[in-house]
LUMRODO-308625 format. One line per field, with one value per atom (N, C-alpha, C, O, CB): residue in one letter; y, z, x. Coordinates in steps of 0.02 Angstrom, whole numbers. Atoms other than C-alpha are relative to their C-alpha. Glycine has a CB too. Layout:
<nodes>
palum (A|...)
c2 (Y|...)
c3 (Z|...)
c1 (X|...)
</nodes>
This chain:
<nodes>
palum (X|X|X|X|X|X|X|X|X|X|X|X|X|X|X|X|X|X|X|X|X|X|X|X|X|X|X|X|X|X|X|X|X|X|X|X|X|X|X|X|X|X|X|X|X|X|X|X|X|X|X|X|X|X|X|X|X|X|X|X|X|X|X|X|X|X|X|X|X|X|X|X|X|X|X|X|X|X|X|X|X|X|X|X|X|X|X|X|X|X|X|X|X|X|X|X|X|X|X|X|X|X|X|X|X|X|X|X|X|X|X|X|X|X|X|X|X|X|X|X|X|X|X|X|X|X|X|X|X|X|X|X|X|X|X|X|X|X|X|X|X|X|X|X|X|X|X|X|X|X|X|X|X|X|X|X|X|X|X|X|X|X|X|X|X|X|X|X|X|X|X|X|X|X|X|X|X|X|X|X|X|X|X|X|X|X|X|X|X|X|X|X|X|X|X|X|X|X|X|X|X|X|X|X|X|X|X|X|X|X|X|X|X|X|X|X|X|X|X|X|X|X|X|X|X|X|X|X|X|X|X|X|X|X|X|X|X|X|X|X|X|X|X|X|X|X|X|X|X|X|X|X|X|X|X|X|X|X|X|X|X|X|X|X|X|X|X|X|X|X|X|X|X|X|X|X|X|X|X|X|X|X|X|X|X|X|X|X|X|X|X|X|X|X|X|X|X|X|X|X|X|X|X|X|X|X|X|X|X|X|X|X|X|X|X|X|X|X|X|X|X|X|X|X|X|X|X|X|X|X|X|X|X|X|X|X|X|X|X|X|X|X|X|X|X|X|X|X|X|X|X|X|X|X|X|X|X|X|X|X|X|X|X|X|X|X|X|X|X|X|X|X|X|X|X|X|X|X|X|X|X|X|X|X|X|X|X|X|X|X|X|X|X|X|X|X|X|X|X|X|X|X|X|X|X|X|X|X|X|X|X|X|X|X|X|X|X|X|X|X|X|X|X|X|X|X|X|X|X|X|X|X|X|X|X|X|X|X|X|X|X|X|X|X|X|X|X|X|X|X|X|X|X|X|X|X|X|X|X|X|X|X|X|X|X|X|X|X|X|X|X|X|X|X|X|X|X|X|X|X|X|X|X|X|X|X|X|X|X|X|X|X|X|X|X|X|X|X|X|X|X|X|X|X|X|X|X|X|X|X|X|X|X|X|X|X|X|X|X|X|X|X|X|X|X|X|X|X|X|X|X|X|X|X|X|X|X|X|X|X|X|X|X|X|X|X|X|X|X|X|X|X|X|X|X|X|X|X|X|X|X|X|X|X|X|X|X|X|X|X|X|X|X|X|X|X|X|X|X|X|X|X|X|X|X|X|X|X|X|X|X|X|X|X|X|X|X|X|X|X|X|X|X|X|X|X|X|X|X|X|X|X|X|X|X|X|X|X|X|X|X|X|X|X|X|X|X|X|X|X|X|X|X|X|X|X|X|X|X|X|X|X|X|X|X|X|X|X|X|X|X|X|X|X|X|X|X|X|X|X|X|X|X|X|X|X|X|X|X|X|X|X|X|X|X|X|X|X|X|X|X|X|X|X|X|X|X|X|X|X|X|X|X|X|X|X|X|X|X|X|X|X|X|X|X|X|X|X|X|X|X|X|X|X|X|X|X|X|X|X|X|X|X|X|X|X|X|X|X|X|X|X|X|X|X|X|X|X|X|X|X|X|X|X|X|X|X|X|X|X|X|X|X|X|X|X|X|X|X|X|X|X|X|X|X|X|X|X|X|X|X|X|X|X|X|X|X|X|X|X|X|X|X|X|X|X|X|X|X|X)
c2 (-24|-2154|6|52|-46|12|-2198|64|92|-87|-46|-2071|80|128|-5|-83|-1928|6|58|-2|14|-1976|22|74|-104|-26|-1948|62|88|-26|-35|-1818|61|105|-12|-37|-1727|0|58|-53|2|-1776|23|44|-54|-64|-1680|38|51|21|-46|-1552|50|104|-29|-23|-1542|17|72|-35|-4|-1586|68|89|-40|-58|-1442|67|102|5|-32|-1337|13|70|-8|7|-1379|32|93|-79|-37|-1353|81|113|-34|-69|-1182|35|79|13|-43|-1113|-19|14|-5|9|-1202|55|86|-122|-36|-1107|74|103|-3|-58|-951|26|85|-1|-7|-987|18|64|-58|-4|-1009|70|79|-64|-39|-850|48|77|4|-47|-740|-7|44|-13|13|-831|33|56|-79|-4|-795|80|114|-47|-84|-605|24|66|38|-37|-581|-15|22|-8|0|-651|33|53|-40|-39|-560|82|109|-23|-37|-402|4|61|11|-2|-426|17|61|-77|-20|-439|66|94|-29|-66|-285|55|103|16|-54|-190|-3|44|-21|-15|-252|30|64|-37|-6|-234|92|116|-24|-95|-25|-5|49|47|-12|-45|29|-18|-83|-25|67|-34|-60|53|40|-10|61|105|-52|-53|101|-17|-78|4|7|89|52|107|-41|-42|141|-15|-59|-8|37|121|64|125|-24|-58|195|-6|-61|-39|-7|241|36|95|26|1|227|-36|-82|-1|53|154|3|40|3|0|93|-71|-122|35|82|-45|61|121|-47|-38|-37|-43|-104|13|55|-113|24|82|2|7|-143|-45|-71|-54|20|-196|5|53|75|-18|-263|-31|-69|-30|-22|-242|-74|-101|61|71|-424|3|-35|-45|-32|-352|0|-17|95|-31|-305|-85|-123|80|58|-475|-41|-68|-18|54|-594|2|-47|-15|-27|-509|-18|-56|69|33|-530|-53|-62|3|54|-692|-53|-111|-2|53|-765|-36|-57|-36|63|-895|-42|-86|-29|29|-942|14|68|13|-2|-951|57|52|-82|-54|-786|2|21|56|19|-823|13|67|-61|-8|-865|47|40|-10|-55|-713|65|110|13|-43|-604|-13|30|-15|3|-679|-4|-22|-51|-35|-629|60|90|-41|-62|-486|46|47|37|-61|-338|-23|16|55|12|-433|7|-2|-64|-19|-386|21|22|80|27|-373|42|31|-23|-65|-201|-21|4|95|11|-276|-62|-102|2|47|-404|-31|-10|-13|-11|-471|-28|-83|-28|-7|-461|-56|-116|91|52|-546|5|48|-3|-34|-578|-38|-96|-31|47|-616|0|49|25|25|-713|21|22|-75|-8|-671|84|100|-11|-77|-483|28|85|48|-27|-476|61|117|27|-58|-367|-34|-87|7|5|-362|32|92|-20|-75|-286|-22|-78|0|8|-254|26|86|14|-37|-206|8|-37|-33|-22|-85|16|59|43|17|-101|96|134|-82|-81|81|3|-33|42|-24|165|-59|-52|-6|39|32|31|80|-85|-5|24|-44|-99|-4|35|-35|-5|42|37|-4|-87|-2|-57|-47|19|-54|-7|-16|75|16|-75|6|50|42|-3|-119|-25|-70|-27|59|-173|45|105|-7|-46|-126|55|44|-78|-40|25|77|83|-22|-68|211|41|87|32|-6|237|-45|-76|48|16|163|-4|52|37|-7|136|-5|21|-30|3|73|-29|-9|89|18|-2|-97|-140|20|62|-169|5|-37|-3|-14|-77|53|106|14|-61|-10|30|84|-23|-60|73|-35|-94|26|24|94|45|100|4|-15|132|2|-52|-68|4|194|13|71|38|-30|189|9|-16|-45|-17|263|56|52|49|-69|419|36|54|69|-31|491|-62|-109|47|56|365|43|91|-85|-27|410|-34|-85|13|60|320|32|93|18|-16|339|-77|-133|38|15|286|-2|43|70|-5|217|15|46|38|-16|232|79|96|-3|-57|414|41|79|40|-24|445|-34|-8|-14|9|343|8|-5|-48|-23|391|83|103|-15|-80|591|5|57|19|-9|540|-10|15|-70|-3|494|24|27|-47|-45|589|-4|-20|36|37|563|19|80|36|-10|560|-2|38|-68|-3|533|-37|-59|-23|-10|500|-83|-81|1|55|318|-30|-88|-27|9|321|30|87|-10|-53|375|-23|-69|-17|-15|400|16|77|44|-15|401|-8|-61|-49|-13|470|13|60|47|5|448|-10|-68|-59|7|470|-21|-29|84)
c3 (-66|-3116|40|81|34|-52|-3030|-29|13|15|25|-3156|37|62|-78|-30|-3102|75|92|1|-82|-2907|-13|19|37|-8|-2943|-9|14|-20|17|-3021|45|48|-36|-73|-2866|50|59|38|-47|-2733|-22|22|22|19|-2845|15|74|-56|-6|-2859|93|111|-30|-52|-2678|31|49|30|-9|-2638|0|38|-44|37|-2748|47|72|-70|-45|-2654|61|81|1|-68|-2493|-14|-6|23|22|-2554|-26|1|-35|8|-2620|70|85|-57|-50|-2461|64|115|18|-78|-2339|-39|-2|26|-10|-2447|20|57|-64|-9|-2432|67|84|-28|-70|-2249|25|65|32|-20|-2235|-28|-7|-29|32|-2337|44|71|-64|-45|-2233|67|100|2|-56|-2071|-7|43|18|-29|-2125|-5|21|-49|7|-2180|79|108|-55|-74|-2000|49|97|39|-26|-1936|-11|37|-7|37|-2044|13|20|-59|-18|-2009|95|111|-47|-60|-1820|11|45|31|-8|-1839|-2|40|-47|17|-1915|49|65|-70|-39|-1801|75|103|20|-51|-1663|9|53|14|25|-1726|13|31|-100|6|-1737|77|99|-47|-99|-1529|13|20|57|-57|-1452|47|91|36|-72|-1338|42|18|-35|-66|-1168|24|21|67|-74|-1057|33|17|-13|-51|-911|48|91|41|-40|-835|40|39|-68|-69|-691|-23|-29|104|4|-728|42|47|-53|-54|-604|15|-21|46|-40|-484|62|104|-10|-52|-365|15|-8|-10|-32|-263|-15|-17|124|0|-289|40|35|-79|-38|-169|-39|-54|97|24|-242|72|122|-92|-73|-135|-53|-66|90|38|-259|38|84|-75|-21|-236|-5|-60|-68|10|-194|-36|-84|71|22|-237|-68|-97|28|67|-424|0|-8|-40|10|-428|-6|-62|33|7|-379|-59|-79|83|49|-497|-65|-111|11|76|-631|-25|-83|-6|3|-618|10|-8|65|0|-582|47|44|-42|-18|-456|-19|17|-34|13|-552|37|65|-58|-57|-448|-60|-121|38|20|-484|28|-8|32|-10|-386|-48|-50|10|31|-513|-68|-104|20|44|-617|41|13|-39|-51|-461|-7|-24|76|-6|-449|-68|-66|42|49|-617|-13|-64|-74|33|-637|-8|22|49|14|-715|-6|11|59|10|-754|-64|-115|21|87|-895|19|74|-50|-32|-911|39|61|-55|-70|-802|62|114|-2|-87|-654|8|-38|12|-17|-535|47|102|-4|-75|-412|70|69|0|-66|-225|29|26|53|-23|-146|-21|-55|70|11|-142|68|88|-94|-53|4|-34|-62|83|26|-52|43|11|-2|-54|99|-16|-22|69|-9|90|-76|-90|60|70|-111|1|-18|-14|-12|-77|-49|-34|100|9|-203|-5|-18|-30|-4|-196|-57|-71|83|64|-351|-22|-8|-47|-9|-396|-79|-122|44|57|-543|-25|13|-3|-5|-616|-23|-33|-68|8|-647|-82|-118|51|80|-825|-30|-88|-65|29|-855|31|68|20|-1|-851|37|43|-57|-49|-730|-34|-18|72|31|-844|50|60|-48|-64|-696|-44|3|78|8|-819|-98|-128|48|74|-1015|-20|12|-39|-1|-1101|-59|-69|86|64|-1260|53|107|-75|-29|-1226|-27|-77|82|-5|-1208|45|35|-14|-47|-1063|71|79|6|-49|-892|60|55|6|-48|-733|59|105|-6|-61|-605|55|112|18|-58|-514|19|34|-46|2|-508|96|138|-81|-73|-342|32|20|0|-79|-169|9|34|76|-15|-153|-32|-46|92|33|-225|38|58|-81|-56|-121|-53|-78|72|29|-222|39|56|-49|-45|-124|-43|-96|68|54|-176|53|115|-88|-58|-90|39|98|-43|-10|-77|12|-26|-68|35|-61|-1|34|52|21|-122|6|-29|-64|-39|-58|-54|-55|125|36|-176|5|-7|-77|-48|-91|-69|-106|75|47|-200|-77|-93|23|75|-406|-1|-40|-13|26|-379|7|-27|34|-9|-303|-48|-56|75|49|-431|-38|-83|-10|70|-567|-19|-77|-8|-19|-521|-13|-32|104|-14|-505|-86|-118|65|84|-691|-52|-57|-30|42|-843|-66|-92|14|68|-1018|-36|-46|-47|50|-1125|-72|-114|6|69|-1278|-3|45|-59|12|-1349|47|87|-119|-47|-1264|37|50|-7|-63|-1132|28|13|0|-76|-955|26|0|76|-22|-857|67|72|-30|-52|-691|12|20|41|-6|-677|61|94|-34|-68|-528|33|33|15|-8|-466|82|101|-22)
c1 (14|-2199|65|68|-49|-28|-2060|61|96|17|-38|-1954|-17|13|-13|44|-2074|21|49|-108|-14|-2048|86|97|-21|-50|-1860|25|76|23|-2|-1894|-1|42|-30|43|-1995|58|79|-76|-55|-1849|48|86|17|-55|-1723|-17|-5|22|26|-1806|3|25|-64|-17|-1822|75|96|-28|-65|-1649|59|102|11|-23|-1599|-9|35|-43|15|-1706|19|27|-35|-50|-1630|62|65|20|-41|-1464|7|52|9|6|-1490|-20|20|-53|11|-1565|53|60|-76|-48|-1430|71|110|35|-58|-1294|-22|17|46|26|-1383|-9|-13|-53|4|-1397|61|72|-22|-70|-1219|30|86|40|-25|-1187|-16|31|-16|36|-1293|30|28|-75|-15|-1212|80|107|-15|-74|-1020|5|49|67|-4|-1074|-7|28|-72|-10|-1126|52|64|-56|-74|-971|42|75|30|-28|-885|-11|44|-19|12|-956|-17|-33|-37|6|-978|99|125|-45|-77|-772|27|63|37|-23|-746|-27|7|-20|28|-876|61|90|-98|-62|-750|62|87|17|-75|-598|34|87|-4|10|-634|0|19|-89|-2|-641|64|103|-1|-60|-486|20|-15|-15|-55|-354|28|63|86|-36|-308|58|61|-39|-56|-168|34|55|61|-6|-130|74|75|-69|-84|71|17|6|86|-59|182|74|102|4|-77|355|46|60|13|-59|477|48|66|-14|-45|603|-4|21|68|38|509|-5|20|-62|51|403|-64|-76|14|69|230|-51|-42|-29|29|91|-72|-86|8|81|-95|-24|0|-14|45|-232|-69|-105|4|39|-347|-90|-100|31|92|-568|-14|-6|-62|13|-615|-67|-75|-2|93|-819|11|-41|-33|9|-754|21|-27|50|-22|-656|-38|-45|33|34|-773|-86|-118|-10|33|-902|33|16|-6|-43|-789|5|-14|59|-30|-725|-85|-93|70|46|-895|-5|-63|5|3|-868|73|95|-64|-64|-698|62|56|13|-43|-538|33|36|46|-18|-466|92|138|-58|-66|-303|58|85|-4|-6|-217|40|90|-29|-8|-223|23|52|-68|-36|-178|75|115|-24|-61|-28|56|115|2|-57|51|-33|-13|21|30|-48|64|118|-63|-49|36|71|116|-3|-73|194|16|-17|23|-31|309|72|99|-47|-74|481|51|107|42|-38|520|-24|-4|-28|41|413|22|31|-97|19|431|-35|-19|29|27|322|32|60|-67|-54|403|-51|-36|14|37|256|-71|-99|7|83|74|-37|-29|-48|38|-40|-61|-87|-7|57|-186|-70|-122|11|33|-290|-38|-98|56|22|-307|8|-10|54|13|-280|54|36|-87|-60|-104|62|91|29|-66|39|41|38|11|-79|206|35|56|73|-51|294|61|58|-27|-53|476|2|1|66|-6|486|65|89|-35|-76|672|-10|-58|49|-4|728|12|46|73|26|673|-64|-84|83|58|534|-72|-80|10|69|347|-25|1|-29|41|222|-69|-105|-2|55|68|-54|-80|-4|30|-39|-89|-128|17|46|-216|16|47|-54|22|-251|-54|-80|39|76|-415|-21|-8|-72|40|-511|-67|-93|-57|36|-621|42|77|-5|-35|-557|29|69|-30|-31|-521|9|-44|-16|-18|-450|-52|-78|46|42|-575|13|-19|-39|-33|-452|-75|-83|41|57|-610|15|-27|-103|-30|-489|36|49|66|-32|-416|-26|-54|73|16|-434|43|27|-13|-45|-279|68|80|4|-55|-107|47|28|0|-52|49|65|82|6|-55|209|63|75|-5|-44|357|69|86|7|-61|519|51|50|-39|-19|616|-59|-56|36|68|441|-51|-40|-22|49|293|-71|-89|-7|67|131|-72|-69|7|54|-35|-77|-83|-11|55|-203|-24|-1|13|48|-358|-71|-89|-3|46|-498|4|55|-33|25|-564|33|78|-102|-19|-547|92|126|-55|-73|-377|53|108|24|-56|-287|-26|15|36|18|-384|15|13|-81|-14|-342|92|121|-29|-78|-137|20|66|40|-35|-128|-14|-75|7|7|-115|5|59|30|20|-189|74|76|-81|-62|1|-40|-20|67|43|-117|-59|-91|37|86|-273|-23|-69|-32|-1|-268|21|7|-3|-56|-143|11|28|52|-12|-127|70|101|-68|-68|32|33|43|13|1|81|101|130|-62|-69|280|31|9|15|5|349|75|96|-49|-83|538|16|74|43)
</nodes>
């Protein structure tokens, strides 16, 4: 009896085992394939090239949507930094920064998987330079820049 009883709890055991790897097999294929479905996602960007200052005035409405409730701060105040930009100031209050673009560099003013750019991060963008140039809303800076290729826009600016 007591052979047979050991017998029975292998058995199960076994059983168990076989369906937890099977579980796990089925669990790393959809990891595995969830990767790859991402992976195929397009990267955009969107930069200003000049020698300039640049002032943003970013959408507190898209921000605090975004961020959730999380202090967003923060991430304002390096936004868009890289090593042609620097930032001049930032007021925390009104969500305003001024940036100094060294001459022949890039101003990564948006990047993000997707295909294209939405600019719905800002209320307005102010380029000053010999000329300055003021675009008002999603649509006025989305109108000033110009697809350079299949995933990059361009805003040239002397």
């Amino acid at each position: 009896m007591c052979y047979r009883y050991m017998e029975v709890v292998a058995h199960k055991h076994k059983s168990y085992y076989i369906f937890t790897i099977a579980k796990m097999k089925n669990t790393l294929l959809i990891l595995v394939l969830t990767f790859i479905i991402a992976s195929c996602e397009p990267f955009y960007d969107s930069s200003i090239k000049n020698n300039s200052s640049i002032i943003l005035e970013f959408n507190r409405n898209t921000l605090e949507e975004a961020w959730d409730g999380r202090p967003y701060m923060p991430f304002l105040q390096t936004y868009a930094l890289s090593e042609g930009s620097k930032i001049i100031y930032f007021d925390s209050t009104n969500l305003v920064s001024k940036y100094e673009v060294l001459p022949n560099s890039y101003f990564i003013l948006e990047h993000g998987q997707g295909i294209k750019p939405n600019y719905d991060l800002f209320n307005k963008m102010t380029i000053i330079s010999d000329d300055t140039l003021s675009l008002n809303g999603i649509k006025g800076i989305e109108s000033s820049f110009k697809q350079v290729d299949k995933y990059q826009w361009q805003l040239t600016f002397k």
